[in-house]
N, C-alpha and C positions, 0 to 999 in steps of 0.2 A: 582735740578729739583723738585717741589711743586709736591703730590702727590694730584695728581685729585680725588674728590667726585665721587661718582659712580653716576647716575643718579637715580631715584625712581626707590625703589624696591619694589615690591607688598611684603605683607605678605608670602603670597606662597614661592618666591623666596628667602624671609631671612627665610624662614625655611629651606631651600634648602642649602645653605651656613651652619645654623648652624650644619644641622647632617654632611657635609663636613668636619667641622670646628671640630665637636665633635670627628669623626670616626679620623681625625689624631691626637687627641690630645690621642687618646684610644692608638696609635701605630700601628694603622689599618691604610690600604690605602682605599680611597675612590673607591669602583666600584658603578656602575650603580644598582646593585642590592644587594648592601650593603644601599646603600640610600633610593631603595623602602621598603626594610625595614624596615628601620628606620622610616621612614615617612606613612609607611603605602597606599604605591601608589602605580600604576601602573608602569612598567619598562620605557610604552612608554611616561608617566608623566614625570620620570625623565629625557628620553632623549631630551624631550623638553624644560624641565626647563635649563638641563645642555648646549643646545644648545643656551637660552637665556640671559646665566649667560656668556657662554664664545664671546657674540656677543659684552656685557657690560665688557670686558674686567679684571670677574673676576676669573673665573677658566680659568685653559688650560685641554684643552675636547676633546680627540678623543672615535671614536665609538668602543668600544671594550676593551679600554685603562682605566690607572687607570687616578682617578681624584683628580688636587691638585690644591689648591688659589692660587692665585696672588698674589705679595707684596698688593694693591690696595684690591682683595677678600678677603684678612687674615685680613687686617683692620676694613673692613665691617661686616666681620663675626665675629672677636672681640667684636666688637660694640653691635652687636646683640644678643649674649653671652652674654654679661654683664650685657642687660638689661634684658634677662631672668632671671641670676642667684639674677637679685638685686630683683626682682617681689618676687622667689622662695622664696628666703631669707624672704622678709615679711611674706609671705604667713605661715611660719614654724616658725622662729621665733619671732614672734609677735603675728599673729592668731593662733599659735599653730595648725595648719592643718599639717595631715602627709606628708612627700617625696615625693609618688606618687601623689596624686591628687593635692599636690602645686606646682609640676612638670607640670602636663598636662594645668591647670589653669594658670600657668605662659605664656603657649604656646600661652592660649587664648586672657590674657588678653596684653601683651607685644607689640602686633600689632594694638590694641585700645588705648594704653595710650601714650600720647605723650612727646618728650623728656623733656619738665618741669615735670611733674607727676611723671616720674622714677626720676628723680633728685631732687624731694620732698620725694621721698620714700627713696632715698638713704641717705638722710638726717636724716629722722626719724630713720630710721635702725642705723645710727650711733650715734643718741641723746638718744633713749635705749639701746641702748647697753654703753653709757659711764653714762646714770645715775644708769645702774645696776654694772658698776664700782668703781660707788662710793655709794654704799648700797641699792639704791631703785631700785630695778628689776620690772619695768614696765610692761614688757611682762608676767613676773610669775600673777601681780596682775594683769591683762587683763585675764590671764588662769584664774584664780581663777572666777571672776566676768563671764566669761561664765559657770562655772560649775555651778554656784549659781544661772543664770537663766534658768539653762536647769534643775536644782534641783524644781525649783518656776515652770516653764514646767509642770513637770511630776503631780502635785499636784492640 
């Protein structure tokens, strides 16, 4: 049996999935108020989002109950995971911006960029990182040439 595409998901809703997707990858089970935490929202937020993620056939959701993906939700949420972590990744390894704010900035930009853009990024991420395999570290000369305009900056 082909496993079916989800239908559109807002932004909202793949953030929804990812702290789902995050909280059991941590060895947590997903509650309703492990999620607004995570995300920073309301309970009754969640219970709506959780109400609309299990209408699209990706979590199984009872009120009170803990919450887990779907073969179908763990795909989608994979998915959305990955183009977080591939953002992140630039964001640190390349810009050299710290964990937290290429973390949040991930969040932001993940639901703007669309799936060629990530898959351009994930390309470059792997073309630096294999020519600093073979002696030229891009990203360190990228660090360097910011320090030397925020040096020209300050003067």
């Amino acid at each position: 049996m082909a496993v079916k595409k989800p239908a559109y998901l807002s932004a909202s809703l793949e953030d929804y999935l990812e702290a789902i997707f995050d909280l059991s990858a941590q060895g947590k089970v997903a509650r309703s108020k492990d999620i607004a935490e995570v995300l920073e929202v309301s309970r009754s937020s969640v219970t709506g989002a959780l109400k609309t993620l299990a209408e699209k056939g990706l979590v199984n959701y009872k009120p009170y109950g803990f919450i887990t993906l779907t073969g179908i939700g763990r795909d989608e949420a994979r998915r959305v995971a990955r183009k977080h972590n591939i953002i992140k990744s630039f964001f640190v390894n390349v810009l050299g911006v710290d964990q937290n704010t290429a973390s949040k900035a991930a969040c932001r930009a993940e639901h703007a960029l669309g799936p060629r853009i990530v898959a351009r990024l994930l390309n470059f991420i792997d073309f630096v990182t294999q020519n600093s395999k073979n002696g030229y570290d891009l990203a360190r000369e990228f660090g360097r040439y910011c320090d030397n305009e925020n040096d020209t900056d300050k003067n």
